[in-house]
C-alpha positions in Angstrom: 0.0 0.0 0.0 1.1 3.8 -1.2 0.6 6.1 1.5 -0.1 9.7 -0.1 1.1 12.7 2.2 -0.4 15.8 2.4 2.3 18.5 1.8 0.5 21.4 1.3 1.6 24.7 3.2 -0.2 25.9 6.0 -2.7 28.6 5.3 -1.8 31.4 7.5 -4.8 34.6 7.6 -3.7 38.0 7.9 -0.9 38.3 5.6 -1.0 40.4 2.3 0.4 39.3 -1.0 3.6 39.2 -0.5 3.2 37.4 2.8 3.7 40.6 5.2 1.3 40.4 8.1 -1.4 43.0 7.7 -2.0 45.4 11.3 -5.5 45.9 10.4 -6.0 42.2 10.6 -4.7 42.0 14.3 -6.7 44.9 15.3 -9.9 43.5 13.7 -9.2 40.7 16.0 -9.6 42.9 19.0 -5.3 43.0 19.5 -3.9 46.1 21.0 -0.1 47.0 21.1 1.8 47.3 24.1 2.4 51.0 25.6 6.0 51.9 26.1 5.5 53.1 29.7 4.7 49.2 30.5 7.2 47.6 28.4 10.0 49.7 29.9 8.3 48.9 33.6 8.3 44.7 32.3 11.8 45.3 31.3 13.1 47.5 34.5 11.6 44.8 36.9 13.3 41.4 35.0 16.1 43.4 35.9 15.7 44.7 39.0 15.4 40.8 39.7 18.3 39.8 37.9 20.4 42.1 40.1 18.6 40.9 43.2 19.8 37.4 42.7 23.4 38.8 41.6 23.8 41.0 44.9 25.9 38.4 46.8 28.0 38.3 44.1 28.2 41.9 43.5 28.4 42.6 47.1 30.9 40.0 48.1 32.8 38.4 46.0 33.6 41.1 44.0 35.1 43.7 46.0 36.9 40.5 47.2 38.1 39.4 43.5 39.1 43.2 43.5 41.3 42.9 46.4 43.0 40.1 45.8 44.2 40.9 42.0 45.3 44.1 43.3 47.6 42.8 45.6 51.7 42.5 44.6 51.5 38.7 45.0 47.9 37.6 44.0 48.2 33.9 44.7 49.1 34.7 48.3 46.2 36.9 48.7 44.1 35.0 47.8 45.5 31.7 50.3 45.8 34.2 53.0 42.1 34.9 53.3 39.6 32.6 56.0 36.6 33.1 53.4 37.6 31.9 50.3 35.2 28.7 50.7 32.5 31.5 51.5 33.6 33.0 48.2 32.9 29.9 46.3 29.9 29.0 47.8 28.3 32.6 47.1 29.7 33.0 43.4 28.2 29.3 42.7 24.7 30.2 44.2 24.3 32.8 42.4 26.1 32.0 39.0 23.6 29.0 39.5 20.0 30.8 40.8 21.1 33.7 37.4 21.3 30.9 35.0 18.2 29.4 36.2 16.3 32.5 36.0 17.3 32.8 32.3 16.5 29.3 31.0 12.9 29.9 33.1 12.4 33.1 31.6 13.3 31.8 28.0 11.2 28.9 27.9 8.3 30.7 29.5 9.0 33.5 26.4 9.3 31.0 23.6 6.2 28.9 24.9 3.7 30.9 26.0 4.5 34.4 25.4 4.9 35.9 28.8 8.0 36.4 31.8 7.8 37.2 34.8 7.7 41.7 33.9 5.4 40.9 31.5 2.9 38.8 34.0 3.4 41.5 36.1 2.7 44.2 33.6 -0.5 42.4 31.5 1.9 41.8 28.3 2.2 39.1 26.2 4.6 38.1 23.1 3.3 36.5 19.9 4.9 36.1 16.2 4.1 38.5 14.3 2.7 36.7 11.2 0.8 33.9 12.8 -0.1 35.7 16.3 0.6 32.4 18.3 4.0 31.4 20.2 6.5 32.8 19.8 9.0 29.8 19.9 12.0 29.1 21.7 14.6 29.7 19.6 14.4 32.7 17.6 11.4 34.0 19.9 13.7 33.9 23.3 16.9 33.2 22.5 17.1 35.5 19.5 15.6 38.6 21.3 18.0 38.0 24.4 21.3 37.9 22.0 20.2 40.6 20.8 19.3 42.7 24.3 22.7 41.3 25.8 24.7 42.5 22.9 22.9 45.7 23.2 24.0 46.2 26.6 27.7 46.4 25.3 27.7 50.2 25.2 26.6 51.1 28.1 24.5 53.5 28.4 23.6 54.5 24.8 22.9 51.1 23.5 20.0 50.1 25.6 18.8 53.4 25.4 18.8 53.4 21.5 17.6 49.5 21.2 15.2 49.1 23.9 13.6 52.4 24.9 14.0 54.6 21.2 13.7 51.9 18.6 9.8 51.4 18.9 9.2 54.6 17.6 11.0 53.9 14.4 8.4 51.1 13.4 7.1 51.4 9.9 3.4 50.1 11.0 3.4 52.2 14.5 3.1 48.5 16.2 5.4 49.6 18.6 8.2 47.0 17.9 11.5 47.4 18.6 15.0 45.8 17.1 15.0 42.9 19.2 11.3 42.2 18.2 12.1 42.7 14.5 15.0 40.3 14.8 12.6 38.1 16.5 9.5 38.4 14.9 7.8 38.6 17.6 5.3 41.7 18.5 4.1 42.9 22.3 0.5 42.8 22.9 -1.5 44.4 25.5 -3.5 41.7 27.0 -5.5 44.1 29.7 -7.4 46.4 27.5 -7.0 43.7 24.6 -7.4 40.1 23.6 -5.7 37.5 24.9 -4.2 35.7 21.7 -3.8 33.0 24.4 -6.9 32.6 25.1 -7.6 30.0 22.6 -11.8 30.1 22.6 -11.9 33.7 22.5 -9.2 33.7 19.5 -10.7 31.2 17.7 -14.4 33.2 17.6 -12.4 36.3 16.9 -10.9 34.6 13.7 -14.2 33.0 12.8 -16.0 36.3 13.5 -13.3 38.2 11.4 -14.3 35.8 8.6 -17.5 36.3 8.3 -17.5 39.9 8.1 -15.1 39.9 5.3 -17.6 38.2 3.6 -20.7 39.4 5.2 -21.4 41.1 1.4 -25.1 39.1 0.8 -27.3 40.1 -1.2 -30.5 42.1 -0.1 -33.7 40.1 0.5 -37.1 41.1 -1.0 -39.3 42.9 0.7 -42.3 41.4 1.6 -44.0 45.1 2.4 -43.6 45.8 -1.7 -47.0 47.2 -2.5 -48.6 45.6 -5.4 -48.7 48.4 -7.5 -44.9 48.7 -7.7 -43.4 49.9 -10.6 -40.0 48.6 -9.9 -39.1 45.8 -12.4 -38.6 43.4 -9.4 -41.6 43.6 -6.8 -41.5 40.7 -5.3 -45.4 39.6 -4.7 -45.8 37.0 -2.1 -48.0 34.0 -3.4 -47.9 31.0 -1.3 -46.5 29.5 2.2 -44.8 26.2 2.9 -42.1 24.6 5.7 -39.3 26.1 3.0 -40.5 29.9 3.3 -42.5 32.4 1.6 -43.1 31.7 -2.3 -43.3 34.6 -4.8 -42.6 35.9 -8.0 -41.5 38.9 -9.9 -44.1 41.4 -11.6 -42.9 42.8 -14.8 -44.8 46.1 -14.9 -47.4 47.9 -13.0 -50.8 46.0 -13.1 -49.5 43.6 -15.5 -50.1 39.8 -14.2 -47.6 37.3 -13.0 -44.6 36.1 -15.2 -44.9 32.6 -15.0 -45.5 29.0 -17.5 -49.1 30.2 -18.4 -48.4 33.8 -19.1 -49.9 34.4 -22.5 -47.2 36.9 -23.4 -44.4 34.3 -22.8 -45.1 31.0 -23.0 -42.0 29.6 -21.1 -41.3 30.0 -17.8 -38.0 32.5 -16.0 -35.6 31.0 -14.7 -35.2 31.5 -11.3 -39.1 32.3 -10.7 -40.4 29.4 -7.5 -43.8 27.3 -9.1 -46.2 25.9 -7.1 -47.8 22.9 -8.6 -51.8 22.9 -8.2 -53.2 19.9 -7.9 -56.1 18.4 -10.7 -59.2 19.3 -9.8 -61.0 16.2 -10.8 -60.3 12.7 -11.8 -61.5 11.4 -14.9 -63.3 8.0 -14.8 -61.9 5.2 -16.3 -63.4 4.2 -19.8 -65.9 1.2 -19.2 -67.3 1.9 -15.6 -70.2 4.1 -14.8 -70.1 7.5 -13.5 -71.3 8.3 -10.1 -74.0 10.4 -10.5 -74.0 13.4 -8.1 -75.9 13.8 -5.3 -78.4 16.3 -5.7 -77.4 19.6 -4.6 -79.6 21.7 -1.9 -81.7 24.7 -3.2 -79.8 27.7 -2.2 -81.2 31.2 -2.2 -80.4 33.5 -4.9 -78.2 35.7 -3.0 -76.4 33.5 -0.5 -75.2 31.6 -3.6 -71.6 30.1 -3.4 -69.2 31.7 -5.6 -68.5 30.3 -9.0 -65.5 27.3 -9.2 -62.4 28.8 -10.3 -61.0 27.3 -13.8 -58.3 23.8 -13.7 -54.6 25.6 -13.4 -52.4 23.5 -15.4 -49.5 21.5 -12.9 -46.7 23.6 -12.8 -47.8 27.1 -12.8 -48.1 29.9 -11.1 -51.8 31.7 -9.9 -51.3 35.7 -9.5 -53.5 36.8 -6.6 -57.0 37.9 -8.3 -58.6 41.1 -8.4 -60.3 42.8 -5.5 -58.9 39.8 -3.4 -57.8 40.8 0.3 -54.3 41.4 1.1 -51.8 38.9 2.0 -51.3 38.3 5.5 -48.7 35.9 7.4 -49.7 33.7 9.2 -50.0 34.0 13.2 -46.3 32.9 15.0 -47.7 30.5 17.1 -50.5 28.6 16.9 -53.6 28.6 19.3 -55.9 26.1 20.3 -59.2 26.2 18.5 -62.3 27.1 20.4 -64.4 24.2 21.1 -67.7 24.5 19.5 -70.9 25.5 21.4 -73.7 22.9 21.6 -76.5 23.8 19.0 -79.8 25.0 20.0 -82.7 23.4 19.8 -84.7 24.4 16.1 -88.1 24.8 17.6 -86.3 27.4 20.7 -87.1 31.4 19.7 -82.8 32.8 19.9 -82.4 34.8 23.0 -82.2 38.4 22.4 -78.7 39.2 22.1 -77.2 41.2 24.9 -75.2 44.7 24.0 -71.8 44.5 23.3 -69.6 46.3 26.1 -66.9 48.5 24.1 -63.5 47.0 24.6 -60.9 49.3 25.9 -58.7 47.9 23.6 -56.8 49.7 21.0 -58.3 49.3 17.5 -56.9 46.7 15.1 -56.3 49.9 12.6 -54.1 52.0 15.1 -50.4 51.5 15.1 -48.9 51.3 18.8 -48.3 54.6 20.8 -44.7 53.0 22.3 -42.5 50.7 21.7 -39.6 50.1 23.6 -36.6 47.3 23.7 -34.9 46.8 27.3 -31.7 45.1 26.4 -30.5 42.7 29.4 -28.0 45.2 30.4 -30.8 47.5 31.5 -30.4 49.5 28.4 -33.9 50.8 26.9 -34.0 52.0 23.1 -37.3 54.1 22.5 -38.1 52.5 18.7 -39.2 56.1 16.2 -41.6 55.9 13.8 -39.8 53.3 11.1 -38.3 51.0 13.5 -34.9 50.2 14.3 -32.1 47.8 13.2 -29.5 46.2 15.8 -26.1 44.9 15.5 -22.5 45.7 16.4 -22.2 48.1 13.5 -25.5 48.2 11.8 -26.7 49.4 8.2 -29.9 49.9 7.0 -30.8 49.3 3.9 -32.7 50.9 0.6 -36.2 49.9 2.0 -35.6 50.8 4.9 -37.6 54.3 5.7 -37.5 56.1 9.1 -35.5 53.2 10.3 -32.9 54.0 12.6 -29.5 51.7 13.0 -28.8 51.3 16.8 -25.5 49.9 17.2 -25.4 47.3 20.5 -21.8 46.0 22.5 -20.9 42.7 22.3 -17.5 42.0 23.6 -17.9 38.4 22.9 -18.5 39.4 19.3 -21.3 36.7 19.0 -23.8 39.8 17.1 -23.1 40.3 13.5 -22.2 43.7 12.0 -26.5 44.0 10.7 -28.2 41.3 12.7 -31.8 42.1 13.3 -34.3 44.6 12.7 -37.5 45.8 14.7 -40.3 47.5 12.2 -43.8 48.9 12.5 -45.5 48.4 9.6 -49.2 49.4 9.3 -50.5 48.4 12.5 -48.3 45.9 13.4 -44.6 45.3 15.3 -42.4 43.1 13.8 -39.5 41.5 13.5 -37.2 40.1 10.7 -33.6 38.3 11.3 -31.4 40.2 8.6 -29.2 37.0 8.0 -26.8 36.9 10.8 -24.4 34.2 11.5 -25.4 33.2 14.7 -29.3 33.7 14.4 -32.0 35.4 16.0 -34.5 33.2 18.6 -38.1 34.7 19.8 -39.2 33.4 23.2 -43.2 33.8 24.2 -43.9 32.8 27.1 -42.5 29.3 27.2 -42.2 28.8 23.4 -38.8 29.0 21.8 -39.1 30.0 17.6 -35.8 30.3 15.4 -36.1 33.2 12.8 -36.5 33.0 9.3 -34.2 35.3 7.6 -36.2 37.7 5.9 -39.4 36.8 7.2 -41.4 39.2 9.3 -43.0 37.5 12.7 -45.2 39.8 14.3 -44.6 40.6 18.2 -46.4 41.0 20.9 -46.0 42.6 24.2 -43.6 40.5 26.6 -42.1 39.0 23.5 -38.1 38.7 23.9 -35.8 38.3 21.1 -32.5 36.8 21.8 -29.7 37.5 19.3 -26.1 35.8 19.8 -24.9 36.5 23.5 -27.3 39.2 24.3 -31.0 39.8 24.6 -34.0 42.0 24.5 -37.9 42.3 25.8 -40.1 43.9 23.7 -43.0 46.5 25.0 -45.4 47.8 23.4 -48.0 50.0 24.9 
């Protein structure tokens, strides 16, 4: 057996085409650069600990080195002393607790980012192109070389390499000669993300993606009035477990462009059929027709309406004249009333009582208010169009008196445009503008997913939950 191996590079986002990483990429992802006030504080306290381990050394054993190579006769100097085993002991301890400290602080750099200033300090390292580790060797032991050699002018050379050089970055991320010869960069991981934090990156990245291509085209409005003269009103025609069904109109007043139009004969591409069943059977040749029963006398004006003509399969039936307006259906459905026992035929009917006028508001008259309490406490006061919510929300064309109401997310679980609130005629309602994560309306307790571009209408107490965050919707 041939075993096949998949050698293909690793696809690494944020880099431009000639593989440089973009900094608009890593600040879409909610990464923030690290101030030079806390680097040089990260920096001034690995050192400040360095030294702290070094001080028996520096305090001891070298004024006593000193001494002794001063003296005429060094050898004896040195064999003349009583602490020379105190010497060694103290030299070795802290040669050995220095080295330690180094090695800890590399690894600790070139696995996960961070030493001990930079815990302190709420920094982190990453490389620069694929924002993860960044590795041992040229991620420590690169940017140490490069520090220690730094240090061999005294004064000016850590001045110039670790405190002036991140000003001279091209992309103003702040990163200085040892991170260029590193490739690593310093992210702020208090007032940023963590690129550590692998959940959080990994929605960040996938959040990132979809809004790069969030670029969908714009769904038909089901509010088109059927007198459009736009070349695409989109009339609504039928309902089933799939959606709303509908055509296009190809002119004002002009009838519905379908297989039985008489001014084309074939049928658009593109244009949903619904396929109307036969409405009778013929008989089979040989075998009696059923005669019909005989149908009831029925008074001239309380006569049924005629039958409407066979549709041909396939084809599509525009709504007819005079007809009433289409409606959608109610969200949920509710119980049917149970029918009332019939009344004995030879009883007189009571005299009806007089109706009591209902306080109610009348089916005609659009809501006074209506507000949305977010579940941080948050209440949006919705104007006369409606409003439309997401992180950074756009309305559309259609959209009239609707205004965009931008909502925080800092789990980034809202899309950019996710859902919008409407009043239309006398109604409130709500439509899900094809988010990535969805838009659910809870009634009491009833749970209903929404349809991307389908209006469901809402009713007082109704909450809509979209991504991470929620809202209750009143209307007075």
């Amino acid at each position: 057996m041939i075993w096949e191996i998949d050698e293909r590079a690793r696809t690494i986002e944020g880099l431009d085409a000639d593989g440089r990483p973009r900094p608009e990429y890593a600040a879409s992802l909610g990464l923030r650069r690290a101030p030079f006030g806390r680097r040089a504080l990260a920096t001034v306290i690995e050192a400040l600990v360095l030294l702290l381990i070094q001080s028996p050394m520096l305090i001891v054993v070298v004024p006593a080195l000193t001494t002794v190579a001063l003296a005429t006769d060094p050898v004896e100097a040195l064999t003349a002393r009583d602490d020379v085993v105190l010497l060694i002991i103290l030299a070795a301890v802290s040669s050995g607790l220095s080295t330690a400290f180094l090695l800890t602080q590399l690894i600790l750099l070139g696995r996960r980012g961070v030493t001990l200033g930079k815990a302190l300090t709420g920094l982190r390292a990453v490389n620069v192109r694929t924002l993860e580790r960044p590795g041992f060797w040229r991620g420590a032991v690169v940017r140490y070389l490069v520090l220690c050699a730094s240090t061999i002018v005294p004064v000016l050379g850590p001045l110039l390499v670790i405190a002036l050089s991140p000003l001279f970055d091209p992309d103003r991320r702040g990163r200085s000669w040892p991170d260029f010869a590193a490739a690593v960069w310093l992210v702020d991981v208090k007032r940023g993300l963590n690129p550590y934090d692998d959940k959080r990156m990994r929605i960040a990245r996938k959040t990132v993606a979809t809004d790069l291509l969030d670029v969908k085209a714009e769904l038909p409005s089901l509010a088109t009035p059927v007198a459009s003269g736009g070349a695409e009103a989109y009339v609504p025609l039928a309902r089933n477990k799939g959606g709303v069904l509908g055509a296009v109109r190809s002119a004002p007043g002009s009838g519905i462009i379908g297989e039985t139009d008489a001014a084309e004969e074939e049928a658009r591409p593109g244009i949903p059929t619904t396929v109307a069943p036969a409405p009778f059977a013929a008989p089979a040749p040989g075998l009696p027709a059923a005669s019909p029963a005989p149908a009831p006398a029925v008074p001239a004006a309380s006569a049924p309406a005629p039958m409407p003509a066979a549709v041909a399969p396939g084809a599509i039936v525009a709504p007819g004249a005079g007809s009433a307006p289409w409606t959608p259906p109610p969200l949920l459905e509710e119980p049917a009333p149970a029918a009332a026992p019939a009344a004995p035929a030879a009883a007189p009917p009571a005299p009806a009582a007089p109706a009591a006028e209902s306080p109610a508001r009348p089916a005609s008259a659009s809501p006074a208010v209506v507000e949305l309490t977010l579940d941080s406490g948050d209440t949006i006061a919705v104007p006369g169009g409606g409003v439309v919510l997401g992180r950074a929300p756009a309305t559309g064309p259609d959209d009239r008196d609707v205004a965009p109401v931008p909502v925080v997310d800092h789990t980034r679980s809202i899309s950019k445009t996710h859902w919008a609130l409407l009043r239309v005629d006398a109604r409130v309602v709500a439509v899900e503008r094809g988010s990535t994560n969805g838009s659910v309306l809870v009634r009491g307790s009833r749970e209903q997913a929404l349809v991307p571009g389908q209006p469901v209408e809402l009713h007082d107490g109704d909450t809509i939950r979209f991504g991470d965050r929620s809202a209750v919707v009143a209307i007075r």
